[in-house]
LUMKEMAR-574923 format. One record per residue: residue number from 1; x, y, z of N, C-alpha, C in turn. Coordinates in Angstrom, 3 decimals, padded with zeros to 6 digits. Example, Ala and Ser with C-alpha at 12.3 -4.5 7.8 and 13.67 -1.06 7.14 Angstrom:
BEGIN
- 1 | 013.190 | -005.690 | 007.800 | 012.300 | -004.500 | 007.800 | 013.200 | -003.300 | 007.800
- 2 | 012.850 | -002.250 | 007.080 | 013.670 | -001.060 | 007.140 | 012.900 | 000.030 | 007.870
//
This chain:
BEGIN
- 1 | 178.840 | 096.360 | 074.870 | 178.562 | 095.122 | 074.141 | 177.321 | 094.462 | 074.731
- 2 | 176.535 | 094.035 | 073.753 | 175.547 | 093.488 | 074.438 | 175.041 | 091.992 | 075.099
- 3 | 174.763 | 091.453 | 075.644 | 174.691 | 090.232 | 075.948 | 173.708 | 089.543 | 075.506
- 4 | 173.739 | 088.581 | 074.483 | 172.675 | 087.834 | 074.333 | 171.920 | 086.871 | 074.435
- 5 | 172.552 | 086.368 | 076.082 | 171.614 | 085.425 | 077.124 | 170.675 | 086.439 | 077.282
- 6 | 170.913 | 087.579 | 077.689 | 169.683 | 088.277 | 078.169 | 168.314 | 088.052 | 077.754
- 7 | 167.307 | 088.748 | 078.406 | 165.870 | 088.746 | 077.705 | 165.869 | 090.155 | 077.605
- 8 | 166.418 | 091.248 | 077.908 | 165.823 | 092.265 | 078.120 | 165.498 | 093.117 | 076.229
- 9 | 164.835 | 094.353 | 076.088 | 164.546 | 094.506 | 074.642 | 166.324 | 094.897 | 073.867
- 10 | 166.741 | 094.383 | 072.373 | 168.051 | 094.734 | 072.514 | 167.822 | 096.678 | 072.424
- 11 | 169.407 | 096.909 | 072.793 | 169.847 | 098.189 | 072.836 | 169.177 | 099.092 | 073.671
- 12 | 167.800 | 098.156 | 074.338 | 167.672 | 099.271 | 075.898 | 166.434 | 099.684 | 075.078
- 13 | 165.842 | 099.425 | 074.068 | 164.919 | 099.414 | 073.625 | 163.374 | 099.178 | 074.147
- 14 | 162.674 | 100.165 | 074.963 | 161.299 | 099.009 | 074.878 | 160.814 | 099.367 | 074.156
- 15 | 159.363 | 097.988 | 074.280 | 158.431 | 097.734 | 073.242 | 157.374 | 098.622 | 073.523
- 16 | 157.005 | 098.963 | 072.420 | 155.455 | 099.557 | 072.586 | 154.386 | 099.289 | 072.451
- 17 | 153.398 | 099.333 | 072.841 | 152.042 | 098.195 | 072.263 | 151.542 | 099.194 | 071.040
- 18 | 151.475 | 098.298 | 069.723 | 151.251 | 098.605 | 068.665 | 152.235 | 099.245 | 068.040
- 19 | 153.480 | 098.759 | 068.459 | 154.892 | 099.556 | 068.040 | 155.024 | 099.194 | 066.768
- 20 | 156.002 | 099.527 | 065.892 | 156.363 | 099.520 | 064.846 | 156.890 | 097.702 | 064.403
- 21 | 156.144 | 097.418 | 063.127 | 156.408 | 095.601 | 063.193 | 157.785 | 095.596 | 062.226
- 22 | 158.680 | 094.580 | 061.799 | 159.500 | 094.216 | 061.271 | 159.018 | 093.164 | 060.441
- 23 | 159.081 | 093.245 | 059.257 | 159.237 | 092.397 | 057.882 | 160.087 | 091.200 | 058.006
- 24 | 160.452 | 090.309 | 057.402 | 161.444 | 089.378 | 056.926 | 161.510 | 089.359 | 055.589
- 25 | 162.326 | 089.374 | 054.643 | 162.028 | 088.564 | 053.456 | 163.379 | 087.595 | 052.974
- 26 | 163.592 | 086.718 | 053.106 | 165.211 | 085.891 | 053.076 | 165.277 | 086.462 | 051.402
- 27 | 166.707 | 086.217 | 050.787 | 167.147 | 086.169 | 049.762 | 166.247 | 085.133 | 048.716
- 28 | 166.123 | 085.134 | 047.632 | 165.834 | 083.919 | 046.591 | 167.250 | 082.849 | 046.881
- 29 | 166.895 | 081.725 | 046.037 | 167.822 | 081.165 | 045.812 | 168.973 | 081.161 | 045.162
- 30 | 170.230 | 080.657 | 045.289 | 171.208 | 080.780 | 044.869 | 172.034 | 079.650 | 044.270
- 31 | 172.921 | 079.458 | 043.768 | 173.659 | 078.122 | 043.861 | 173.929 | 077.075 | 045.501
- 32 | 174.701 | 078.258 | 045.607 | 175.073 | 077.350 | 047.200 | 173.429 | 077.110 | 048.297
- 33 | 172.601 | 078.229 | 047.890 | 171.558 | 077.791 | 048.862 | 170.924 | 076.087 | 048.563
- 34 | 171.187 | 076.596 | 046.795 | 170.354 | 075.143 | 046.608 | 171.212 | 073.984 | 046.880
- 35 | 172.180 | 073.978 | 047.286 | 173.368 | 073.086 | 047.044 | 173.630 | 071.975 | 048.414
- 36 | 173.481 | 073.593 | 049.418 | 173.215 | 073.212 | 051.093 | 174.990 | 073.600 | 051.354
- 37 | 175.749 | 074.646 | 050.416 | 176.771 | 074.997 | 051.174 | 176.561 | 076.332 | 051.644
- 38 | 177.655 | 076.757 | 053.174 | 177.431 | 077.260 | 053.712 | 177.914 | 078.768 | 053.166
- 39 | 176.887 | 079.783 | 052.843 | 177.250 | 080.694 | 052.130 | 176.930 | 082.186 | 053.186
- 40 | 178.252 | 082.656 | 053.630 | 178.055 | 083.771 | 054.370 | 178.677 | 084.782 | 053.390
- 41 | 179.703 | 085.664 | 053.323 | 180.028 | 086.932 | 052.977 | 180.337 | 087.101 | 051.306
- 42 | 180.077 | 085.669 | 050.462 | 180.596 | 085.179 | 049.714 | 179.383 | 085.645 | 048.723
- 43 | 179.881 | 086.548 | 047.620 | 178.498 | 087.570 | 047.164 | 178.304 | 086.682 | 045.841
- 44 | 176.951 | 085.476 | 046.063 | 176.501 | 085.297 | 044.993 | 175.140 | 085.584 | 044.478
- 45 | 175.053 | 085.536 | 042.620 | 173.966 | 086.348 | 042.996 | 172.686 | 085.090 | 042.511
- 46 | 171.254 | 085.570 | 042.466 | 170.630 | 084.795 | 042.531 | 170.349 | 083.932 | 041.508
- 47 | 169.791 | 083.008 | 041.635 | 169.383 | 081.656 | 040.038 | 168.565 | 082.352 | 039.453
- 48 | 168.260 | 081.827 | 038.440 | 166.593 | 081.703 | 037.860 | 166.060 | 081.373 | 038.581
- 49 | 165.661 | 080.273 | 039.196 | 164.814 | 080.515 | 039.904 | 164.866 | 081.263 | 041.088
- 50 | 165.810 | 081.579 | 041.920 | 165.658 | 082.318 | 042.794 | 164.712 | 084.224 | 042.536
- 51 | 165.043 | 084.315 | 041.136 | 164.535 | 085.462 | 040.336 | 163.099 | 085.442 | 040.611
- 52 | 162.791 | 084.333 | 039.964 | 161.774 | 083.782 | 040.156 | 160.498 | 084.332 | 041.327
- 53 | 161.683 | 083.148 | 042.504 | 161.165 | 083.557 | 043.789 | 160.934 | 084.778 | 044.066
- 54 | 162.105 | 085.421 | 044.311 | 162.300 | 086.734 | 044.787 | 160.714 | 087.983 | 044.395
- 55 | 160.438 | 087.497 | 042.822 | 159.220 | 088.251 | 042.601 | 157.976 | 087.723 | 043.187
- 56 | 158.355 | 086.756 | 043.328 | 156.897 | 086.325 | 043.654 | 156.485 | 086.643 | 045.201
- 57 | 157.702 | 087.099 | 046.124 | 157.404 | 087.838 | 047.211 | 156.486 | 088.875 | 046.892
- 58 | 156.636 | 089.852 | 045.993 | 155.716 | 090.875 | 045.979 | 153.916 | 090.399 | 046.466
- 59 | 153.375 | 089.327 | 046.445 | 152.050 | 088.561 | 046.694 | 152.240 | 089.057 | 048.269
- 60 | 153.135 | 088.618 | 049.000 | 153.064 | 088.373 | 050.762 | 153.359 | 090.325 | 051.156
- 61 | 153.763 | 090.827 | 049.989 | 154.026 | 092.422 | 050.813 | 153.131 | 093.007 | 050.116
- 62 | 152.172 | 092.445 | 049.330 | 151.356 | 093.903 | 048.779 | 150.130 | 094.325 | 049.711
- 63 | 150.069 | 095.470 | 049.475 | 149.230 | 096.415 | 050.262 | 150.122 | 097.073 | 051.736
- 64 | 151.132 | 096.398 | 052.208 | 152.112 | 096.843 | 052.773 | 152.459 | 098.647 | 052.663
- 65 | 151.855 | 099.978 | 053.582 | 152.926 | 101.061 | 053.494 | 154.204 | 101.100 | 053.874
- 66 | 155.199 | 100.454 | 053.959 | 156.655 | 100.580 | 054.093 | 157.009 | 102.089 | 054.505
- 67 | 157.713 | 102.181 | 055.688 | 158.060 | 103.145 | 056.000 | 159.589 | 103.054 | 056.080
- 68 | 160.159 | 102.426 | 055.728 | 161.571 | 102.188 | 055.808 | 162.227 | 100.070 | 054.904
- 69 | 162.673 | 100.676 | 054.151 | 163.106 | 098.893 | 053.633 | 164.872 | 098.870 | 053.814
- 70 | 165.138 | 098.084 | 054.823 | 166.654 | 098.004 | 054.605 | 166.956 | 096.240 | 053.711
- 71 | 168.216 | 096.568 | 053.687 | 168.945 | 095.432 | 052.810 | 170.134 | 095.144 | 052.946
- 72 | 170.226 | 093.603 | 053.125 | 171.877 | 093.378 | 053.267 | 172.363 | 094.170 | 052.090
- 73 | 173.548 | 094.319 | 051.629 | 174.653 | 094.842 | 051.006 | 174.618 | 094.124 | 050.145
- 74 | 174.877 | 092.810 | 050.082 | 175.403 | 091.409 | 049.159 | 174.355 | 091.232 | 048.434
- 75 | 174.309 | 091.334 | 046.866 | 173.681 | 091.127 | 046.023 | 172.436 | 090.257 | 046.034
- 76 | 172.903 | 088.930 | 046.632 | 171.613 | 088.566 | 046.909 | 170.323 | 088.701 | 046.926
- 77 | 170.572 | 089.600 | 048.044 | 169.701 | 089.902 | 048.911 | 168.881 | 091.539 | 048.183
- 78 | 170.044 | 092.284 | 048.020 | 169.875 | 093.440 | 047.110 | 169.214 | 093.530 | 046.356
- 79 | 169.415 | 092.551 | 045.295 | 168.534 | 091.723 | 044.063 | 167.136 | 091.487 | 044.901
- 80 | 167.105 | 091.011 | 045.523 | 165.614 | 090.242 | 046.078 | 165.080 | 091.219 | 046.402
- 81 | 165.457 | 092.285 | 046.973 | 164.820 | 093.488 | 047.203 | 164.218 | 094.124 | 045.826
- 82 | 165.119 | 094.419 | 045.371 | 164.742 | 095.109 | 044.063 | 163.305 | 093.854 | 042.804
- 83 | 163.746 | 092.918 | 043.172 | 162.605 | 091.591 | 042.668 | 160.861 | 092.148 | 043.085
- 84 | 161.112 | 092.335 | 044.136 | 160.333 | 092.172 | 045.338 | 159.739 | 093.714 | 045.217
- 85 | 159.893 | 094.652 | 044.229 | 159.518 | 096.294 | 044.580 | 159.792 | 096.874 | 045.026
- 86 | 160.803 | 096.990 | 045.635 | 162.026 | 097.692 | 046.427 | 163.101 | 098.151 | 045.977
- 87 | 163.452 | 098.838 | 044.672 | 164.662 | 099.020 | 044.305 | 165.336 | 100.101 | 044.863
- 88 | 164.866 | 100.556 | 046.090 | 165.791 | 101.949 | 046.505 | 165.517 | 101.478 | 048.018
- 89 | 165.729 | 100.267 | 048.068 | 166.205 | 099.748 | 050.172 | 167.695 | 100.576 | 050.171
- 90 | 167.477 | 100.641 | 051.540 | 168.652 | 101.006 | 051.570 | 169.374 | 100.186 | 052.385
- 91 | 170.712 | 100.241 | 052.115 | 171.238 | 099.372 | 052.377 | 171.937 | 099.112 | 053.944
- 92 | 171.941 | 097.896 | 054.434 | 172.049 | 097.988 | 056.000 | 172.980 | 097.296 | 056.495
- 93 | 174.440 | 097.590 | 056.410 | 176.142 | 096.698 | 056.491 | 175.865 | 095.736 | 057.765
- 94 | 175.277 | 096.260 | 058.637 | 175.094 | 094.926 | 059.759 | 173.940 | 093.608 | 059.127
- 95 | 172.963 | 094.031 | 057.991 | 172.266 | 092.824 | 057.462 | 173.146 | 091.835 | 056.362
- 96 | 174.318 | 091.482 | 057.234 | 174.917 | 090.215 | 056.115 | 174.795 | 089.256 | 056.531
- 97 | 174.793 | 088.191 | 055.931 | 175.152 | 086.507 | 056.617 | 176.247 | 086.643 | 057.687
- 98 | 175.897 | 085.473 | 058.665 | 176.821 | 084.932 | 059.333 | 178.085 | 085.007 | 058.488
- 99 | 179.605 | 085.697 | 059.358 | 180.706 | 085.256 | 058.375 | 181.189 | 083.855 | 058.893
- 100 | 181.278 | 082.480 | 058.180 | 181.117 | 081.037 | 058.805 | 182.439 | 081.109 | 058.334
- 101 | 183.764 | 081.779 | 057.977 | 184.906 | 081.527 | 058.547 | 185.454 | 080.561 | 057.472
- 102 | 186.457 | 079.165 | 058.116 | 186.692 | 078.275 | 057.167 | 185.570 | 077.363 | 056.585
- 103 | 184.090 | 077.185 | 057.020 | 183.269 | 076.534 | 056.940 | 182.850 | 077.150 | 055.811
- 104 | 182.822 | 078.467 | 055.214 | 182.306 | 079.259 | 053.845 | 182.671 | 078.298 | 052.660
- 105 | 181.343 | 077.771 | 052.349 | 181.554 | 077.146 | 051.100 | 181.126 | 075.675 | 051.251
- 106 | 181.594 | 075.100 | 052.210 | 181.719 | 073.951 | 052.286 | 179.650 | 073.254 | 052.895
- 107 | 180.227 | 072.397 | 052.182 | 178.373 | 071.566 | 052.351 | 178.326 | 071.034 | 053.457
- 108 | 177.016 | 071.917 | 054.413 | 176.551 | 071.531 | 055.537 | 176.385 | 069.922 | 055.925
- 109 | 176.214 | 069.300 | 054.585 | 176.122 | 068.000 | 055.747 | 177.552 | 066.795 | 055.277
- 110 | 178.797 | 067.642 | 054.993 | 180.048 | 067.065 | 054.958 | 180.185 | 067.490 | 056.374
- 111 | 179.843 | 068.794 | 056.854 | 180.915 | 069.075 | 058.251 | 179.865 | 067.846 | 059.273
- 112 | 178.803 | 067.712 | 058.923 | 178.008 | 066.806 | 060.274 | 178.617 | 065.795 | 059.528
- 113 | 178.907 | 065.108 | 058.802 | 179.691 | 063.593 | 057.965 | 180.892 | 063.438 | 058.959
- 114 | 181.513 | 064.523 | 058.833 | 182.682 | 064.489 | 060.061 | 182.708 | 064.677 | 061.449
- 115 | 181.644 | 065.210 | 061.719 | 181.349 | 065.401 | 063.485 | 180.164 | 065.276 | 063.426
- 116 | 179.433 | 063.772 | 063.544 | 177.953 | 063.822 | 063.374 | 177.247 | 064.697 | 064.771
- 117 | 177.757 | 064.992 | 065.745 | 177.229 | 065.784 | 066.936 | 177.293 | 067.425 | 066.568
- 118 | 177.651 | 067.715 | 065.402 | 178.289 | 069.124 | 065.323 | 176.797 | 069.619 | 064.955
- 119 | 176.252 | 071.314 | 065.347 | 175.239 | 072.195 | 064.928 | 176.039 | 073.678 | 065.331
- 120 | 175.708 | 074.429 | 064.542 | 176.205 | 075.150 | 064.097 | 176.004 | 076.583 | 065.438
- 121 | 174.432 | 076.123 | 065.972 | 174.073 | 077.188 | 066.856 | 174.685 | 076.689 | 068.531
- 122 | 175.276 | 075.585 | 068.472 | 175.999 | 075.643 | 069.567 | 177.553 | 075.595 | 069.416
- 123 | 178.248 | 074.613 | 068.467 | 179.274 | 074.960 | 068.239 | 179.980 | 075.550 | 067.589
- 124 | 179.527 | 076.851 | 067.134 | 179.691 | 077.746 | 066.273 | 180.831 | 077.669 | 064.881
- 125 | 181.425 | 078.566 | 064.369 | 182.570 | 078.107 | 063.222 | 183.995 | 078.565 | 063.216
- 126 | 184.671 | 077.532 | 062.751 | 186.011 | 078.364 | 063.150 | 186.749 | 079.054 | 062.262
- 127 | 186.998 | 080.028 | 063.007 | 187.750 | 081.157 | 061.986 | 186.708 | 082.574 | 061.416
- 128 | 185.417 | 081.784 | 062.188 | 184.721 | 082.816 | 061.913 | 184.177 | 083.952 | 062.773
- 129 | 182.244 | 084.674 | 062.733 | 181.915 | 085.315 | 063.864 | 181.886 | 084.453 | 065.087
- 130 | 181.231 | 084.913 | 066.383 | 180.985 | 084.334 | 067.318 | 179.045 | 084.703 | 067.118
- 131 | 178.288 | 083.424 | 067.771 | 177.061 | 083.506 | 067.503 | 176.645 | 084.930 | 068.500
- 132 | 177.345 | 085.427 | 069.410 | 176.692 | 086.357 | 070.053 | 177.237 | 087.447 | 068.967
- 133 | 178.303 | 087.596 | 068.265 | 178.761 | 088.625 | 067.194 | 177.467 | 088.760 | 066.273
- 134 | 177.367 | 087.807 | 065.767 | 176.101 | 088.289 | 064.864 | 175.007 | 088.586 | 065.489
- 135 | 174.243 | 088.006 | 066.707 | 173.481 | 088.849 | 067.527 | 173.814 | 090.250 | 067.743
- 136 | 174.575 | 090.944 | 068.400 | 175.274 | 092.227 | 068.246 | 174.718 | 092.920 | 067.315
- 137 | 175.087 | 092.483 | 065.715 | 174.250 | 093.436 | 064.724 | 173.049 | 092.731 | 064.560
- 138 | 172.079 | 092.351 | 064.562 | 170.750 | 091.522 | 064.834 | 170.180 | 093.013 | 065.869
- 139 | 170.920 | 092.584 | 066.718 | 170.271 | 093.640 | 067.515 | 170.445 | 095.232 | 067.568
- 140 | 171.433 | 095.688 | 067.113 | 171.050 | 096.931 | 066.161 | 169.877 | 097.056 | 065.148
- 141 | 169.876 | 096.348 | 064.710 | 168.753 | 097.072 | 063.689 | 167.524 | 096.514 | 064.519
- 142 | 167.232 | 095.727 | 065.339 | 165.740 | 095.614 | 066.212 | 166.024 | 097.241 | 066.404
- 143 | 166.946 | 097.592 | 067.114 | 166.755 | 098.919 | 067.883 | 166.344 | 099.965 | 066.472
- 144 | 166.797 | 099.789 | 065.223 | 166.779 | 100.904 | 064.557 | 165.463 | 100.900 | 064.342
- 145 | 164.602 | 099.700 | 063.444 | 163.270 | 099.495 | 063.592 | 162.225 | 100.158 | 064.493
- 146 | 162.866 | 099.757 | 065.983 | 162.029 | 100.076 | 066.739 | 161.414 | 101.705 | 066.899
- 147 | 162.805 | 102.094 | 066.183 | 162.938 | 103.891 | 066.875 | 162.075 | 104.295 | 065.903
- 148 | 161.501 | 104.013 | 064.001 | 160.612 | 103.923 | 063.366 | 159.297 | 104.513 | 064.061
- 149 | 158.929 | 105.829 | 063.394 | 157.852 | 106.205 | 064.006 | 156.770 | 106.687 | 062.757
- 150 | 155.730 | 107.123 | 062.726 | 154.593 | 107.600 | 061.585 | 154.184 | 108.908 | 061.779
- 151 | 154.131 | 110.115 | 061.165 | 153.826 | 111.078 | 061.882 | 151.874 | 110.688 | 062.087
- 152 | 151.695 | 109.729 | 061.298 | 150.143 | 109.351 | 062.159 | 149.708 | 108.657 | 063.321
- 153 | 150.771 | 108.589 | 063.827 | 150.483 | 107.669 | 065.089 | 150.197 | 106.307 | 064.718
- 154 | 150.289 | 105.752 | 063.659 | 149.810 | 104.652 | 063.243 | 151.059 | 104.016 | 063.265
- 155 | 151.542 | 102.796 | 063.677 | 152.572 | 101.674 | 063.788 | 153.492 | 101.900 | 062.424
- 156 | 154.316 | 101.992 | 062.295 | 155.285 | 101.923 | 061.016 | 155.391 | 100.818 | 060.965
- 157 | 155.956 | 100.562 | 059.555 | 156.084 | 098.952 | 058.915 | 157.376 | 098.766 | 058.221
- 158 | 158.586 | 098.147 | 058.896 | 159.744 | 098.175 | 058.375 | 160.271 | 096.803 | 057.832
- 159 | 160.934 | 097.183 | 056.466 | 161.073 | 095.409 | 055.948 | 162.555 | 095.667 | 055.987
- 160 | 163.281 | 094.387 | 056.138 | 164.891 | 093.597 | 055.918 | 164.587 | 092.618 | 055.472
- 161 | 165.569 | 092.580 | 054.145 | 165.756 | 091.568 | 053.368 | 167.162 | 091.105 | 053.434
- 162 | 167.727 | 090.206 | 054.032 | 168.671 | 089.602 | 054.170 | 168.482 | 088.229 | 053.949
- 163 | 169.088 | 087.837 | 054.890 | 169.975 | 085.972 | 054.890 | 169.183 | 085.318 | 055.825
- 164 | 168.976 | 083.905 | 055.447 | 168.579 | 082.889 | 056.520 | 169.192 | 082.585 | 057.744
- 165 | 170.564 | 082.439 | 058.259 | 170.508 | 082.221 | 059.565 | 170.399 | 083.788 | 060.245
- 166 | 170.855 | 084.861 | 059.830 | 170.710 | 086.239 | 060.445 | 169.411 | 086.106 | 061.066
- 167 | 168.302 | 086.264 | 059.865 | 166.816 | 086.853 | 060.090 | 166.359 | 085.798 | 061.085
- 168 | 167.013 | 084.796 | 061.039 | 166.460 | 083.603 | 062.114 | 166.853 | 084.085 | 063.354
- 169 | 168.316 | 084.386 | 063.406 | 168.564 | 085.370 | 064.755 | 168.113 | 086.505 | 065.080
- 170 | 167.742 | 087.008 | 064.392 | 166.744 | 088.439 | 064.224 | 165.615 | 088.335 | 065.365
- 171 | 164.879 | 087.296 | 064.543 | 163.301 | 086.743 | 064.835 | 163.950 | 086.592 | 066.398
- 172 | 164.787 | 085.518 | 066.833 | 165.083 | 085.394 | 068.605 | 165.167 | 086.569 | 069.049
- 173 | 165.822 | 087.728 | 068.722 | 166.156 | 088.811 | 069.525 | 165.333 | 090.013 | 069.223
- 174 | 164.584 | 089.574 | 068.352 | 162.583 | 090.157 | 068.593 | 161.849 | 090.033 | 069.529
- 175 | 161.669 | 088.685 | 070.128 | 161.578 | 087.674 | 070.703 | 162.141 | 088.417 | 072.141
- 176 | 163.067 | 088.442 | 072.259 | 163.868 | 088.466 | 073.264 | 164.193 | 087.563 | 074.088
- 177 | 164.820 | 086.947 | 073.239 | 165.371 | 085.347 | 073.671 | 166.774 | 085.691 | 073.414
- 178 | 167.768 | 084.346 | 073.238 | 168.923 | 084.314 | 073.158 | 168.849 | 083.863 | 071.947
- 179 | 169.978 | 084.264 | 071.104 | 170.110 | 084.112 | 069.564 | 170.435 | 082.859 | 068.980
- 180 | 170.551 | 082.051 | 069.894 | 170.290 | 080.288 | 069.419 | 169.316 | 079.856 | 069.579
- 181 | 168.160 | 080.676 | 070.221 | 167.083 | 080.126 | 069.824 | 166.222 | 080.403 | 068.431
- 182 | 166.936 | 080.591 | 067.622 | 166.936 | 081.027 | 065.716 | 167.372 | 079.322 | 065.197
- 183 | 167.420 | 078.610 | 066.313 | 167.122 | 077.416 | 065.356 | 166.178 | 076.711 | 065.530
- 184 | 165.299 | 077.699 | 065.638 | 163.525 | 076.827 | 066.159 | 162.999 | 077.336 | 065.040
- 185 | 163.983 | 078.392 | 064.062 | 162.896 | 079.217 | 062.744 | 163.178 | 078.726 | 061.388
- 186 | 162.657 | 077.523 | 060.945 | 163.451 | 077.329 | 059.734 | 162.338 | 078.282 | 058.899
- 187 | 163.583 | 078.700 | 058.005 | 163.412 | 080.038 | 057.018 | 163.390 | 079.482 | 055.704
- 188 | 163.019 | 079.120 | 054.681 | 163.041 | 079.151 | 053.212 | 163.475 | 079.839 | 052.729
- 189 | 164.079 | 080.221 | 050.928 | 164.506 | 080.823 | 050.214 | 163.026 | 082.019 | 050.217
- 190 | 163.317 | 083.363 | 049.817 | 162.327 | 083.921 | 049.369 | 161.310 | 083.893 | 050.156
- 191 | 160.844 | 083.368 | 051.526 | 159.716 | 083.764 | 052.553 | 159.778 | 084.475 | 053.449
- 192 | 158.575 | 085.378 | 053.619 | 158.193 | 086.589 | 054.344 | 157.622 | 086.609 | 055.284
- 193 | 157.705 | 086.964 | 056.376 | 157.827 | 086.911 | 057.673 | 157.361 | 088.116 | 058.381
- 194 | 156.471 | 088.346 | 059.968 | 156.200 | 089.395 | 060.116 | 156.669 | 089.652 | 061.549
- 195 | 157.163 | 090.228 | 061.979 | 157.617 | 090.222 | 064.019 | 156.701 | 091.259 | 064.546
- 196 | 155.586 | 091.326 | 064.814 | 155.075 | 092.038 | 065.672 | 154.434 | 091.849 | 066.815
- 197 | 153.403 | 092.600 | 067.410 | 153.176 | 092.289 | 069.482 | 152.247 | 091.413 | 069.565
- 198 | 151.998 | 090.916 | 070.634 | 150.536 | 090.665 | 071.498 | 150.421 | 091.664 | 072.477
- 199 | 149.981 | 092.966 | 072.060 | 150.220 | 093.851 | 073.394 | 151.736 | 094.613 | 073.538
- 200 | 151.898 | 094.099 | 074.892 | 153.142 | 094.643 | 075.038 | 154.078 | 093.408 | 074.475
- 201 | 153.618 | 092.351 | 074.083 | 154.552 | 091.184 | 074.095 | 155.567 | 091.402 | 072.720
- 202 | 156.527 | 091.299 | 072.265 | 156.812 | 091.195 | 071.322 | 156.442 | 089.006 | 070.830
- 203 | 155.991 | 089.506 | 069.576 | 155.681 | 087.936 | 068.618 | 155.825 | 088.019 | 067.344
- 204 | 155.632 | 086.585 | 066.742 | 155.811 | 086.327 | 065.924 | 153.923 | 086.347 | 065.271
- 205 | 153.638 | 087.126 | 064.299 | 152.705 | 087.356 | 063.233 | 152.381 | 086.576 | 062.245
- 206 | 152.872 | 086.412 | 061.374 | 153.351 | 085.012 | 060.583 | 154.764 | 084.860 | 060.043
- 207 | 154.750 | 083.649 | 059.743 | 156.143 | 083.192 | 059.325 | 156.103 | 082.565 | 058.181
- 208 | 157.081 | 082.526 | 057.060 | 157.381 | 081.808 | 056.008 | 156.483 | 082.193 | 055.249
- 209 | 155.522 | 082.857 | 054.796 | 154.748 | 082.901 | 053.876 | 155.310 | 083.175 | 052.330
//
C-alpha cells in the first residue's frame, strides 16, 4: 500500500527528463456539477452544455500525437472523451470520482451550512473512500503513464479524462506531494491540463486551458 505523505515518485516510479507528459481533461458539465452536488460513482451523463464543452476541448488537444488515452468508466467522462476525438480511450476502472459515501448527492455548501469548518480534503466523507484510497489509484495510473514509451525516443503523450477532485489528486501525486495538496488545483468543467518536467522535476505545464 502506498503512502501518500510521501514525496517519493508513486509506485517506485522515477522520473525521466523528458519523460512521458500526462494530459488532464475533466468531464463537461453535468446536472449535479452545475448544481454544486457532490457527484462521485453516481453515472450521470452530460448537459447540453456540457456537450458543448466537452467538444470544444478538441481546440486545447489538437496537434497532440496521443500515444495512449485512458478514461474513467462513468459516462461522463466517457462521453467527454468521445466529444473531445477520442472515441476508442480506453477505459481506466481506477479513473472514477472520489466515492463521497453518504455525502453523494448532497450540495456542497449544505454540508459547510452544517459544519461551517468542514473541507472535504481534510475531513474526508463518511461512509465513503479514504483520501489516501483515492490517492492509491491516482497513483497507479502516474505509474502506468510513466511506463509509456515511443519507439522514437521521443516523450509519449498520455491523456485521462476523468473527474475533478481525482485529476486534482492526480496533479499532487505528479507533483509528488501528498494528495491534499489537490486543493490548491481548482479544475473547471471540460479544462485541459498538462503534467510534465522541468528537467528531472516533475511540473505542472499548463493548467485549465
Amino acid at each position: 500500500m502506498s503512502n501518500v505523505s510521501n514525496v517519493n515518485s508513486p509506485a517506485g516510479v522515477a522520473p525521466v527528463p523528458g519523460g512521458p507528459k500526462l494530459w488532464l481533461l475533466r468531464h463537461g458539465e453535468t446536472e449535479w456539477s452545475r448544481s454544486g452536488q457532490y457527484t462521485g460513482l453516481t453515472d450521470l451523463p452530460l448537459t447540453d452544455v456540457g456537450e458543448t464543452q466537452a467538444r470544444s476541448a478538441q481546440t486545447a488537444l489538437s496537434g497532440v500525437d496521443f500515444d495512449l488515452v485512458l478514461t474513467s468508466p462513468l459516462q461522463r467522462a466517457h462521453r467527454t472523451a468521445t466529444l473531445a476525438g477520442f472515441p476508442d480511450a480506453v477505459v481506466e476502472p481506477n479513473a472514477v470520482e472520489w466515492d463521497y459515501g453518504d455525502y453523494e448527492g448532497i450540495d456542497s455548501s449544505l454540508v459547510r451550512a452544517q459544519n461551517p469548518g468542514y473541507l472535504i480534503w481534510d475531513d474526508g466523507v463518511p461512509n465513503g473512500e479514504t483520501l489516501e484510497q483515492v490517492a492509491e489509484r491516482a497513483d497507479r495510473i502516474v505509474a502506468r503513464a510513466l511506463a509509456v514509451t515511443r519507439e522514437d525516443g521521443a516523450p509519449a503523450n498520455v491523456l485521462l479524462v476523468a473527474h475533478g477532485h481525482f485529476l486534482r489528486i492526480m496533479a499532487a501525486r505528479w507533483l509528488r506531494l501528498p494528495a491534499g495538496s489537490g486543493r490548491h488545483f481548482v479544475l473547471g468543467t471540460a479544462k485541459v491540463c498538462t503534467l510534465g518536467w522541468d528537467k528531472k522535476t516533475p511540473a505542472i505545464e499548463q493548467w485549465g486551458l
